[in-house]
MARPA-286174 format. One record per residue (C-alpha): residue in three letters; residue number from 1; x, y, z. Coordinates in steps of 0.25 Angstrom, whole numbers, plus 5000, padded with zeros to 4 digits. Layout:
<recs>
ala, NUM, X, Y, Z
...
</recs>
This chain:
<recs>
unk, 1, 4836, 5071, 5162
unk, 2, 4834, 5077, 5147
unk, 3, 4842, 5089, 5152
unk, 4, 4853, 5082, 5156
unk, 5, 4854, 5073, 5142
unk, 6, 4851, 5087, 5133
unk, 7, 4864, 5092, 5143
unk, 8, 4873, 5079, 5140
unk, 9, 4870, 5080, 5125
unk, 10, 4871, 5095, 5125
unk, 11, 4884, 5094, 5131
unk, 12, 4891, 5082, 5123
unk, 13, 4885, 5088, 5109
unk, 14, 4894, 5101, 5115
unk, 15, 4907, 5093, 5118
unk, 16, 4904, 5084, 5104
unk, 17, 4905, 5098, 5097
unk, 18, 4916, 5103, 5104
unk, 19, 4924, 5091, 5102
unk, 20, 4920, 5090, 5088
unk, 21, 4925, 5103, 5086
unk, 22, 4938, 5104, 5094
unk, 23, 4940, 5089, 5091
unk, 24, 4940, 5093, 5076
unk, 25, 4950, 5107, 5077
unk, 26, 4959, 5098, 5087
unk, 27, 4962, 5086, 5079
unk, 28, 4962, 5096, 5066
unk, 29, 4973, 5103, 5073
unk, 30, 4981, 5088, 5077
unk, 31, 4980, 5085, 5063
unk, 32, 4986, 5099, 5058
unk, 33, 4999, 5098, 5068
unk, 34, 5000, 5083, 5064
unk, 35, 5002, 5087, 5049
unk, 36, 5008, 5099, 5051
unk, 37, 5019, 5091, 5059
unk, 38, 5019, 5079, 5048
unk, 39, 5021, 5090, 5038
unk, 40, 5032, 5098, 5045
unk, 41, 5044, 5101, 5037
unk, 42, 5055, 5097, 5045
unk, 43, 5047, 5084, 5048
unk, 44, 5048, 5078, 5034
unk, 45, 5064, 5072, 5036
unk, 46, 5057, 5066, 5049
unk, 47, 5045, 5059, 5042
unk, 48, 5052, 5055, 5029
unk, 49, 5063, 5049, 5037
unk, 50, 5051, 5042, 5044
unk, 51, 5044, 5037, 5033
unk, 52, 5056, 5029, 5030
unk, 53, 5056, 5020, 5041
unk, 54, 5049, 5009, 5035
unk, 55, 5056, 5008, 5021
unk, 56, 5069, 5007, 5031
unk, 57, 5077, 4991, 5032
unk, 58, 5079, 4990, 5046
unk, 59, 5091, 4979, 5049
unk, 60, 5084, 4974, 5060
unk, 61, 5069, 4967, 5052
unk, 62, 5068, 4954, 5055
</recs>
């Protein structure tokens, strides 16, 4: 029974470190196209337009 607990730790310290360390370049390179796409020059008119939206007066408040 020791063999097959030694086995199951073996195995899920393997899939811990892989997934730590694909996990980590993954999510790295989400984050990258996120801010290269937040950052994108012909963006800017898009989200400066959209960052007016709650400073507009809408006729319709009631």
């Amino acid at each position: 029974m020791n063999d097959k607990i030694a086995e199951a730790a073996s195995t899920y310290e393997a899939w811990r470190a892989f997934a730590a360390s694909w996990g980590l370049i993954f999510f790295g390179l989400i984050f990258l196209c996120v801010i290269a796409y937040v950052f994108w020059p012909s963006r800017r008119q898009e989200f400066e337009a959209d960052a007016q939206i709650p400073l507009r007066e809408d006729d319709d408040d009631v």
